[in-house]
C-alpha positions as CSV (number, residue, x, y, z in Angstrom):
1,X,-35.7,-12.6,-24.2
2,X,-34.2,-9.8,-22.0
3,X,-32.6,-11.1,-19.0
4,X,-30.1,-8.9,-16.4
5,X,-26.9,-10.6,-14.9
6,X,-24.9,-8.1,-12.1
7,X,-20.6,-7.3,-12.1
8,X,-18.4,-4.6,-10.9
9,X,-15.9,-2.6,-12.0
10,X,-13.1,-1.4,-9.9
11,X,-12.1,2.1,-10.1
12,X,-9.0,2.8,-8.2
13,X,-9.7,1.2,-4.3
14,X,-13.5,1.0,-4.7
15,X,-15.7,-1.1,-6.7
16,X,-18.9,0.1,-8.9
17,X,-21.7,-2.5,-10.0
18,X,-22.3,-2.6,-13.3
19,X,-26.0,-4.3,-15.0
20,X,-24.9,-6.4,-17.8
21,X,-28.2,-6.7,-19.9
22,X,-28.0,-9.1,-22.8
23,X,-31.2,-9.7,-25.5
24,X,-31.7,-12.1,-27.4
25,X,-34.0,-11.3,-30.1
26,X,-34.9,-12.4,-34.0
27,X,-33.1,-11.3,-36.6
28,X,-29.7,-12.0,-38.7
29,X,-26.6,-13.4,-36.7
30,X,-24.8,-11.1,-35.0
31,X,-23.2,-10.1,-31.8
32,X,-23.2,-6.1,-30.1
33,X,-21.5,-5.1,-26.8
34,X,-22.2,-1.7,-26.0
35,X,-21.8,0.2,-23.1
36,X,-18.3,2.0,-23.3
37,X,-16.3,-1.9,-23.5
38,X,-12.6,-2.1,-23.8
39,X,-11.2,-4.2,-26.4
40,X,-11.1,-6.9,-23.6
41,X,-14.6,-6.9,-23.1
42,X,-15.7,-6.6,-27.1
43,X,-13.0,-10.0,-27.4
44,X,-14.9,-12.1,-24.4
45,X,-18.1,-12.9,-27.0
46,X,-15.2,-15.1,-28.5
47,X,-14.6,-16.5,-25.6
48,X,-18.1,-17.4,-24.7
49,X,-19.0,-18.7,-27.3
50,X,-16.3,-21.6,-27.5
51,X,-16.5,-21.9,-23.9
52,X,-20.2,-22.4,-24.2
53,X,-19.8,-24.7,-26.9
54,X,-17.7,-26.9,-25.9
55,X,-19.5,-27.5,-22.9
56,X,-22.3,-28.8,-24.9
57,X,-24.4,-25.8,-24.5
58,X,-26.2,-23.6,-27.3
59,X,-24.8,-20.5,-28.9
60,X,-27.7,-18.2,-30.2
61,X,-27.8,-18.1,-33.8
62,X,-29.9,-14.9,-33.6
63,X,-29.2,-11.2,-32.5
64,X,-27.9,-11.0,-29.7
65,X,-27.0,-7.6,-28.1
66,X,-25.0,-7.3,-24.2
67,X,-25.4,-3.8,-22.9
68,X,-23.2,-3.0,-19.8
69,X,-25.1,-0.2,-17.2
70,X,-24.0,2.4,-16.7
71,X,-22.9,3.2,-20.2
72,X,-20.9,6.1,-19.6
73,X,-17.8,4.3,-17.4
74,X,-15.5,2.4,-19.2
75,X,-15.8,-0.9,-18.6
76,X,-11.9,-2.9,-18.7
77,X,-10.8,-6.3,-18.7
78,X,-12.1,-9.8,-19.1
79,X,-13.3,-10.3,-16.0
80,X,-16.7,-9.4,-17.2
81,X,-16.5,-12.9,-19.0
82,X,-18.4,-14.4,-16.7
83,X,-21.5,-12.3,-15.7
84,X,-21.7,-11.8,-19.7
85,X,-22.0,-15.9,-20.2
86,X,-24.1,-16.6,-18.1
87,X,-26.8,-13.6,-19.5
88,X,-26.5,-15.1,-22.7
89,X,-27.4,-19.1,-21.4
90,X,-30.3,-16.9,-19.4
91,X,-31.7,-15.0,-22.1
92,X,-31.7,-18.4,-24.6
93,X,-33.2,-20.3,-21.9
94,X,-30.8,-22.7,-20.7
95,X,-30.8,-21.8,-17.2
96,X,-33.9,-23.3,-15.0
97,X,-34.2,-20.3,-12.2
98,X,-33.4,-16.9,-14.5
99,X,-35.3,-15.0,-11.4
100,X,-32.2,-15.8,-9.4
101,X,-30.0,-13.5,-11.4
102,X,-30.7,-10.5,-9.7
103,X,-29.8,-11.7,-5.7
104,X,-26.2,-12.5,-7.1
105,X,-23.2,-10.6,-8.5
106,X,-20.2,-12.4,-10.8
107,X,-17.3,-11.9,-12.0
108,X,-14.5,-14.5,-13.7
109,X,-12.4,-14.7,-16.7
110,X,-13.4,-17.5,-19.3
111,X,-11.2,-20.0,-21.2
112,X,-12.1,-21.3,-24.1
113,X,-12.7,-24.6,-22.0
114,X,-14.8,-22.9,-19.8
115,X,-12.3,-22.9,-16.8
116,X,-12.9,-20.1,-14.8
117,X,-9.2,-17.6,-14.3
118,X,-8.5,-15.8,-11.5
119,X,-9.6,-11.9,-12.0
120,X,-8.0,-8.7,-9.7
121,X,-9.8,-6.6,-7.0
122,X,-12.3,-9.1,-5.2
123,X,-12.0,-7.3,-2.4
124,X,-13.8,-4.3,-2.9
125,X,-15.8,-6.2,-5.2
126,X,-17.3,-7.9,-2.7
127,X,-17.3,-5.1,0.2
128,X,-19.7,-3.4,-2.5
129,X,-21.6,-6.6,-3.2
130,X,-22.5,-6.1,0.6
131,X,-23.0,-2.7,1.1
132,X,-26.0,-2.6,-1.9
133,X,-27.5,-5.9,-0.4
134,X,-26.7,-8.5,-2.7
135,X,-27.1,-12.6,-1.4
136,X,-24.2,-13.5,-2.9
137,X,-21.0,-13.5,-5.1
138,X,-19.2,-15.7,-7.6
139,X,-15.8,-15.3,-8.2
140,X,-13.5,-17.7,-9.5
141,X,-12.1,-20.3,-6.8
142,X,-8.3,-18.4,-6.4
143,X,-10.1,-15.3,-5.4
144,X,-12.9,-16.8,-2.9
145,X,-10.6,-16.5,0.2
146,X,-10.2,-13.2,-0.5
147,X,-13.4,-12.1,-1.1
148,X,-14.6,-14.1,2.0
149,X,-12.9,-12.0,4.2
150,X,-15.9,-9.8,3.9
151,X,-18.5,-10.9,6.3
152,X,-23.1,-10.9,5.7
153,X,-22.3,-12.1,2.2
154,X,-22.6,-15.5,0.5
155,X,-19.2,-15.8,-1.1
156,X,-18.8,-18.7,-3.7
157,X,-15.6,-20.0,-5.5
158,X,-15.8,-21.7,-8.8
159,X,-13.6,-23.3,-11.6
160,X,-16.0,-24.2,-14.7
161,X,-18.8,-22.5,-16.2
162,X,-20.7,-25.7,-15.7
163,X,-20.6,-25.3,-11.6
164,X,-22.1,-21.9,-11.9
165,X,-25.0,-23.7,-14.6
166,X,-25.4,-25.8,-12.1
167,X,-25.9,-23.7,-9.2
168,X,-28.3,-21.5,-11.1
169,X,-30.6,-24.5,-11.2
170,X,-29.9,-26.0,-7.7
171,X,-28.6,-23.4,-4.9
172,X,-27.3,-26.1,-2.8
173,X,-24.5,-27.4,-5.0
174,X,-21.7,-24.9,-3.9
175,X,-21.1,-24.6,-0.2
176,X,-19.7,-20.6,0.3
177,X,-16.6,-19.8,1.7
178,X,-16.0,-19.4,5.3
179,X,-13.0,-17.5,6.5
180,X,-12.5,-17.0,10.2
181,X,-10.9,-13.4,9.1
182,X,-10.8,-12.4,12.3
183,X,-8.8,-15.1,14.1
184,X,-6.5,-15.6,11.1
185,X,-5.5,-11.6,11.2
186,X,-5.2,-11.1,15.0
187,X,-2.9,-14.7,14.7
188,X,-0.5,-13.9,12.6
189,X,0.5,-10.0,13.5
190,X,3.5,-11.0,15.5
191,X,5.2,-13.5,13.1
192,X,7.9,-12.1,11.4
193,X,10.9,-13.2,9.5
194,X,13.3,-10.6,10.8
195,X,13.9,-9.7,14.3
196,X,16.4,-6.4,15.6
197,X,18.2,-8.7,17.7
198,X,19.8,-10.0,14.7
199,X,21.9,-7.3,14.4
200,X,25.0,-6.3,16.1
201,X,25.8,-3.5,17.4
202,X,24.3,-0.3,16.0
203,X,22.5,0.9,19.2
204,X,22.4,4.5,17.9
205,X,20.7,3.7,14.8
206,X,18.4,1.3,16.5
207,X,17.2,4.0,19.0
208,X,17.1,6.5,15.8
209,X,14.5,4.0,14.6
210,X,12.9,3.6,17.6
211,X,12.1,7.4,17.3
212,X,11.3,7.4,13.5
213,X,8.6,4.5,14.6
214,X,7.2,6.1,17.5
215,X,6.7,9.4,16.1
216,X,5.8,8.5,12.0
217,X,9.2,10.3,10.8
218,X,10.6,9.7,8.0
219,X,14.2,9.0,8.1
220,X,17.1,8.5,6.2
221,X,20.3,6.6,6.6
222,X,24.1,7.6,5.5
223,X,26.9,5.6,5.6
224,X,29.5,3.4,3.9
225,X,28.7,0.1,2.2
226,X,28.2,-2.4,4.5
227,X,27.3,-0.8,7.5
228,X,24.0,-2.3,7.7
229,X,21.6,0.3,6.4
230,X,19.3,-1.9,4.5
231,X,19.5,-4.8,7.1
232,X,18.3,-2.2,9.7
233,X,16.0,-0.6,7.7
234,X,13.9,-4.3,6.6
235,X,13.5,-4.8,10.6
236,X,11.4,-1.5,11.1
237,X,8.3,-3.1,10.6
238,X,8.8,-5.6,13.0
239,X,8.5,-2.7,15.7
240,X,5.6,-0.5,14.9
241,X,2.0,-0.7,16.1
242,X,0.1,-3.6,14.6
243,X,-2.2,-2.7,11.9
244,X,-6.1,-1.9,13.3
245,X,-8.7,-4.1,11.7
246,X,-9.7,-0.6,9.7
247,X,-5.7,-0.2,8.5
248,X,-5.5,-4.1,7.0
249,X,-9.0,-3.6,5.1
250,X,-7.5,-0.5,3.4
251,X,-4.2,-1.9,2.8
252,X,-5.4,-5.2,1.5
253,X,-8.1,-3.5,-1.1
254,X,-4.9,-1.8,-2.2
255,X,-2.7,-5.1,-3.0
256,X,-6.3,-6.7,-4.1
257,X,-6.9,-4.1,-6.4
258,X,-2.7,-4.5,-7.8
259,X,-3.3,-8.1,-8.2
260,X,-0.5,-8.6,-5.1
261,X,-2.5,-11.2,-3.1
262,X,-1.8,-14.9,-3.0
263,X,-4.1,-17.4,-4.0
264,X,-4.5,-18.2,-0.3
265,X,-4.9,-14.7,0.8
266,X,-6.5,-13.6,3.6
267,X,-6.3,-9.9,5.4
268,X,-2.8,-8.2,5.4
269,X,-1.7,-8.5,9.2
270,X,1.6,-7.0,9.2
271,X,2.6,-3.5,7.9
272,X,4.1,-3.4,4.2
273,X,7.7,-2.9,3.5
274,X,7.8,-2.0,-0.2
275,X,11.7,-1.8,-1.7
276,X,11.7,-0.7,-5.2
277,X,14.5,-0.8,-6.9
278,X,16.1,3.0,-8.4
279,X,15.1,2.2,-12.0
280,X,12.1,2.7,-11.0
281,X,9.1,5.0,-13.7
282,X,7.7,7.9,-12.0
283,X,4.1,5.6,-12.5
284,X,5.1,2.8,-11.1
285,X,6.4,4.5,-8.2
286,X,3.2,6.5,-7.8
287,X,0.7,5.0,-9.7
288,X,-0.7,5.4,-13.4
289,X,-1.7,3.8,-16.9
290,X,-4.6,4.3,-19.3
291,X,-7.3,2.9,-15.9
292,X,-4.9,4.2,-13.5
293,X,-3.4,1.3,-10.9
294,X,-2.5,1.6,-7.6
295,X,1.8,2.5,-7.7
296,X,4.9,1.6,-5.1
297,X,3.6,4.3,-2.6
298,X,-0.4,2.8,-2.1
299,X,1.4,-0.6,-1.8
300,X,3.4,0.6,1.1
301,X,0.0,2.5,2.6
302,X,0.0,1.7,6.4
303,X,3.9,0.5,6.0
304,X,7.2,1.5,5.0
305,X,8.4,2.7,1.5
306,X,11.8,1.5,1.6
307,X,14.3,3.7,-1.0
308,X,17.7,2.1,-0.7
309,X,20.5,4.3,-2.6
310,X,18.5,7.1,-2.6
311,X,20.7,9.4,-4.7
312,X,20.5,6.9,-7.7
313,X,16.8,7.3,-8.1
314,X,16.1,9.3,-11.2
315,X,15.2,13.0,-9.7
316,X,11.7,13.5,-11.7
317,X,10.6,10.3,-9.7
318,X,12.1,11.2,-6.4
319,X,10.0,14.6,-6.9
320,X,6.5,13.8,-8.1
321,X,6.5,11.8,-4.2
322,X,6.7,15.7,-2.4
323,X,3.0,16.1,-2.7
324,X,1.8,12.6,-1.5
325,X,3.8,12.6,1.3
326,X,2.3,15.7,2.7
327,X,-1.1,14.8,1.4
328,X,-1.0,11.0,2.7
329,X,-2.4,10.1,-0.7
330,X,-2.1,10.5,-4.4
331,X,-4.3,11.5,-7.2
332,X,-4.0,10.0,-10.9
333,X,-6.0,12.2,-13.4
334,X,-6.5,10.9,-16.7
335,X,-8.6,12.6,-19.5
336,X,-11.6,10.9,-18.6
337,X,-10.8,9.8,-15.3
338,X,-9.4,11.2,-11.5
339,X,-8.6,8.6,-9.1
340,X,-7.1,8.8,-5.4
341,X,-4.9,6.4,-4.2
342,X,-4.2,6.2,-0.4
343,X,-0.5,6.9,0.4
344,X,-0.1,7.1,4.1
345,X,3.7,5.5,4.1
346,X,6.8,5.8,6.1
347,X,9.4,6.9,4.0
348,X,12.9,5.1,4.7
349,X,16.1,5.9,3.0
350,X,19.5,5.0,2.7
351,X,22.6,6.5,0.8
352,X,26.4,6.1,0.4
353,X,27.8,9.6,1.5
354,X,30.1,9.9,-1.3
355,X,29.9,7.9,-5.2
356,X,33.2,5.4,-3.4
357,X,31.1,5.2,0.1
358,X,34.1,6.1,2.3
359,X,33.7,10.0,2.7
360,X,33.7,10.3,6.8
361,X,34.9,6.6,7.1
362,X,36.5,5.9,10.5
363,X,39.3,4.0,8.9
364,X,39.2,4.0,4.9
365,X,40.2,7.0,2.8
366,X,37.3,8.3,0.4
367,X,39.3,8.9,-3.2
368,X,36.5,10.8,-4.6
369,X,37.6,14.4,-6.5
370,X,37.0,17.6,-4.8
371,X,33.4,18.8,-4.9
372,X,32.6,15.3,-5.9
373,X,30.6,15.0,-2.2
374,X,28.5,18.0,-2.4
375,X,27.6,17.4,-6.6
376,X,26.6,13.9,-5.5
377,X,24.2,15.0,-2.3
378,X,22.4,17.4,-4.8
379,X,21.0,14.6,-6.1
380,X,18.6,15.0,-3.7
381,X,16.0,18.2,-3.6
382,X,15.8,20.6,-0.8
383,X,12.0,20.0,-0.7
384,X,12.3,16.5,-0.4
385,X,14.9,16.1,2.5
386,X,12.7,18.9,4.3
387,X,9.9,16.0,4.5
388,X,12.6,13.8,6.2
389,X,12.8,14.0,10.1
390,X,16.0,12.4,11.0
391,X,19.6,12.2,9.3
392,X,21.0,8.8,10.5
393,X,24.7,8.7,10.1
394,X,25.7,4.6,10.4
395,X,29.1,4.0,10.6
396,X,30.7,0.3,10.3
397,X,30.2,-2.4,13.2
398,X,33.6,-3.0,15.3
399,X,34.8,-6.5,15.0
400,X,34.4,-6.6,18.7
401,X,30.5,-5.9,18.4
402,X,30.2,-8.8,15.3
403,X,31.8,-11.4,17.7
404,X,29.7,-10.4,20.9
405,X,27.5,-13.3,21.1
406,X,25.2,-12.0,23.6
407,X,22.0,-10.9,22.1
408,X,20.2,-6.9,22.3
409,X,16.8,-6.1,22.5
410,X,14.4,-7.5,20.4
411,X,11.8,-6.2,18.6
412,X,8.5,-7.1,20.7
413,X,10.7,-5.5,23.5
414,X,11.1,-2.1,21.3
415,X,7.6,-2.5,19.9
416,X,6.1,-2.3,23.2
417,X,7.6,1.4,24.3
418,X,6.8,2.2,20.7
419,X,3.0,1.1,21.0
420,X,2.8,3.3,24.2
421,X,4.2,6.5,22.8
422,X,1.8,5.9,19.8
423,X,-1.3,5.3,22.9
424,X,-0.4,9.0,24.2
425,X,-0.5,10.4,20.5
426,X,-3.5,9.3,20.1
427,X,-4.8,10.9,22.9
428,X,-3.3,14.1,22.1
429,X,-5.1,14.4,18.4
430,X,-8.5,13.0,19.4
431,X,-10.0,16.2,18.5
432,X,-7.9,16.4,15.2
433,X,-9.3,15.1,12.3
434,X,-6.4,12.4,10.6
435,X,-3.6,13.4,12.9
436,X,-2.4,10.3,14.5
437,X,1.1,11.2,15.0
438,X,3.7,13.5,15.4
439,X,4.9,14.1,12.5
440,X,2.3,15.3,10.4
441,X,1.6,18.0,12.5
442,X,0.8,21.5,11.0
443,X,3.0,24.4,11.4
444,X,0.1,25.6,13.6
445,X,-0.1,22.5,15.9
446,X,3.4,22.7,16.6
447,X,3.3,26.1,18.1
448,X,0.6,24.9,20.4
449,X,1.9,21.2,21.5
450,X,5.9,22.1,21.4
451,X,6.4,24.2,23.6
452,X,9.8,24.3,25.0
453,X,11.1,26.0,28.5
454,X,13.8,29.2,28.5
455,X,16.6,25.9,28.9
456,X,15.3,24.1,25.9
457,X,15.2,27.4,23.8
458,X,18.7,28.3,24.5
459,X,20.2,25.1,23.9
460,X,18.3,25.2,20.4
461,X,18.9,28.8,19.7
462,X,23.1,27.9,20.5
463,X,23.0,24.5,18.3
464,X,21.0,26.4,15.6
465,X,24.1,29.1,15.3
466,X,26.8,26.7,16.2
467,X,25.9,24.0,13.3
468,X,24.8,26.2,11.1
469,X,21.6,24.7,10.9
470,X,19.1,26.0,8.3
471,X,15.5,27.5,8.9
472,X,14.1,24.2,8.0
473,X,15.6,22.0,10.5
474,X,13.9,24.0,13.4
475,X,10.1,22.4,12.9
476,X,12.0,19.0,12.5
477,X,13.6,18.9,15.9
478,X,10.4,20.1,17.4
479,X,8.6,17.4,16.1
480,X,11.3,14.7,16.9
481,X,11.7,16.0,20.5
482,X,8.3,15.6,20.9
483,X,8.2,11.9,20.4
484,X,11.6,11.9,22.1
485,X,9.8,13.0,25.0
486,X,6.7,10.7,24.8
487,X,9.0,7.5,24.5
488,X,10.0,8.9,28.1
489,X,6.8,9.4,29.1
490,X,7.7,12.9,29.7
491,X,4.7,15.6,29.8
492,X,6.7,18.7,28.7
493,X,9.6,18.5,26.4
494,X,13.2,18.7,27.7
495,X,17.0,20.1,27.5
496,X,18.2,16.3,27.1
497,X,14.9,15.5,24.3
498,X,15.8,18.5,22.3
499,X,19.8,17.4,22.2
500,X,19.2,14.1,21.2
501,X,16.9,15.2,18.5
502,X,19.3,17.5,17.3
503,X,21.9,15.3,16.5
504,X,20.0,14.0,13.8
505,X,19.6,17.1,11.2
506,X,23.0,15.9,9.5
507,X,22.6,16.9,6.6
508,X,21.6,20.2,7.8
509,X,25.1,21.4,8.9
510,X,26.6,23.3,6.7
511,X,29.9,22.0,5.7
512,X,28.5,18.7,6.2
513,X,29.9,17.3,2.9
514,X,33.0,19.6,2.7
């Protein structure tokens, strides 16, 4: 008997169904999985049959033969344990309602005891369950909340093979999953664990951020240890926009897809901050392996990508992130497959300036050699600091500032200017196809939207010749003036937005290091 059961396969954020046809015909004993299976897949008839076994079910003793639809896309993982079971119980008739197959798709990983195990991507699993009109889904009882987040679809979370027998012969016995996705994500947006009133002191780097959040820019931080780079740097999510309904489906497919949600997980409310550490392999930072997975730079899609001691990332990773960042995504080629991965991400750096940390330190003495400084900022790439905005110099907190127990602003209070700079940004690109803010304006675009008055041009013209600014700085401070401007609500840019943008192209002036 021929009987058709319905998975999915998820290929980089998206998901593709996949017919699992199993016969069981006369003939010797023995077992054929075709279809282009892993050696995950071609190992699950192991794990059906004890699973069906010990569950005091039957086991063909005949041919049996699984055939997984389309052949020509690999099919990965055990996940398709479940789907393939339950074909084989159909097609030996033990299951009462076989005719029922077709209005559901499954997926779950299989113990030997029958226990169902949790499986990765249920997400977009069940976003394309939807789309191609499927009743329902069954997925294994850790992944039900997730998949529940997508609404018009019958979502159903197991444990044992015997539940899903079960259901196959009485619809009624599994209640789905009801997630009020909308109430939980709009709920939690605000609750965060960090707050920029924590920190003391520091108002220049605060507004620097400010800036870097109202505009999209990129920045990076410089100063000795201790200053209170990375402690500034985990509260930048706390004052950007809140992620759009559209922004947290994307993001969460991504972590789905990783395997990075909780069992309890519902859509991602709050922008990621992603902190790998510098040991990090070019593919884990961008993505990659034989079915290529999402890397640190989807996971921070929508968020921040933070890189702390920048210079002790390995260059060949540092460089393979050029292209994404101008592309706002990343694509993994492999002989037989090309996957892209969505990398829309603020980058956020910080550095020592010197090996010892001290080199421009207020009070300490930097012992490092001569030409130690300059050797030790070549680390990083011309090309790479070009696609950073601002040059944050951080210098240590006064004991004054530490003991001041009055509080500064907090971050609802910044995120509120920064969510109304971001308003008139989006206005301004309406009619520009995935331009949302300033900074990833073309070179075009900025000729047309940056215009500056004979004032504003003179100042930059005498700061450009003065520091000893290079070529590549000039777009920079365009782009950072702008958003300078719209924080002030200001129409045209301005002498005093161009001179506070220009003091952050540090690493720009020439002699900076010495």
């Amino acid at each position: 008997m021929l009987v058709k059961t319905f998975g999915s396969a998820v290929y980089g954020v998206d998901a593709i169904t996949i017919t699992v046809e199993v016969n069981v015909s006369g003939g010797d004993l023995k077992y054929f999985i075709v279809g282009l299976p892993d050696n995950a897949v071609k190992e699950s008839l192991q794990r059906i049959e004890s699973a069906i076994k010990t569950n005091k079910l039957s086991m063909p003793r005949t041919k049996l033969v699984v055939n997984m639809a389309p052949a020509d896309i690999k099919k990965s993982g055990s996940a398709f344990d479940l789907p393939i079971a339950i074909g084989v119980l159909g097609a030996s008739d033990q299951l009462d309602n076989v005719d029922t197959l077709k209005d559901y798709v499954m997926m779950g990983e299989l113990s030997l005891d029958g226990t169902i195990q949790s499986i990765k991507g249920a997400l977009p699993i069940a976003i394309q369950a939807r789309k191609e009109g499927y009743k329902g889904l069954i997925v294994p009882q850790e992944n039900a909340r997730e998949a529940a987040m997508v609404n018009n679809l019958n979502v159903y979370g197991v444990k044992h093979i015997n539940e899903v027998v079960e259901f196959f012969k009485n619809e009624n016995s599994l209640k789905p999953v009801v997630v009020n996705t909308r109430d939980e994500f709009f709920n939690n947006q605000y609750e965060f664990d960090f707050d920029f009133n924590d920190v003391k002191g520091q108002e220049n780097i605060k507004r620097a951020l400010e800036i870097a959040a109202a505009g999209g820019h990129n920045a990076i931080l410089i100063g000795p240890p201790g200053a209170g780079k990375t402690m500034l740097a985990k509260r930048l999510p706390t004052i950007l926009p809140p992620l759009s309904l559209l922004e947290a489906l994307e993001t969460t497919k991504i972590h789905s897809v990783a395997g990075k949600l909780p069992t309890d997980a519902s859509l991602i409310s709050k922008r990621p901050f992603r902190s790998p550490h510098h040991t990090v392999s070019d593919a884990a930072l961008v993505g990659g392996g034989g079915i290529p997975q999402p890397g640190e730079i989807s996971l921070a899609h929508n968020g921040v990508l933070f890189l702390d001691e920048l210079p002790e990332f390995k260059r060949t990773v540092l460089e393979v992130m050029r292209q994404p960042m101008e592309e706002r995504k990343v694509t993994i080629s492999r002989a037989k497959v090309a996957l892209d991965f969505p990398a829309n991400f603020m980058l956020i750096a910080s550095m020592n300036p010197c090996p010892c940390g001290f080199f421009n330190h207020p009070e300490k003495e930097c012992t490092c050699p001569a030409g130690t400084v300059q050797k030790y900022l070549n680390k990083i790439s011309g090309p790479l600091l070009d696609r950073i905005d601002l040059h944050v110099e951080v210098t240590p907190v006064a004991f004054n500032e530490l003991s001041n127990v009055k509080q500064g602003e907090n971050s609802s209070q910044i995120r509120d200017r920064v969510i109304k700079a971001r308003d008139i940004q989006t206005q301004r690109y309406k009619d520009f196809a995935g331009i949302y803010a300033n900074a990833q304006m073309s070179s075009k675009q900025l000729r047309e939207i940056c215009l500056i008055d004979k004032v504003g041009e003179a100042l930059l013209k005498k700061a450009m010749e003065r520091l000893n600014l290079s070529a590549r700085a000039y777009d920079r401070i365009l782009k950072v003036s702008r958003t300078i401007a719209d924080l002030a609500a200001s129409e045209n840019i301005k002498a005093e937005h161009l001179a506070e943008a220009i003091q952050y192209r540090s690493l720009d002036r020439e002699g900076w290091a010495g």
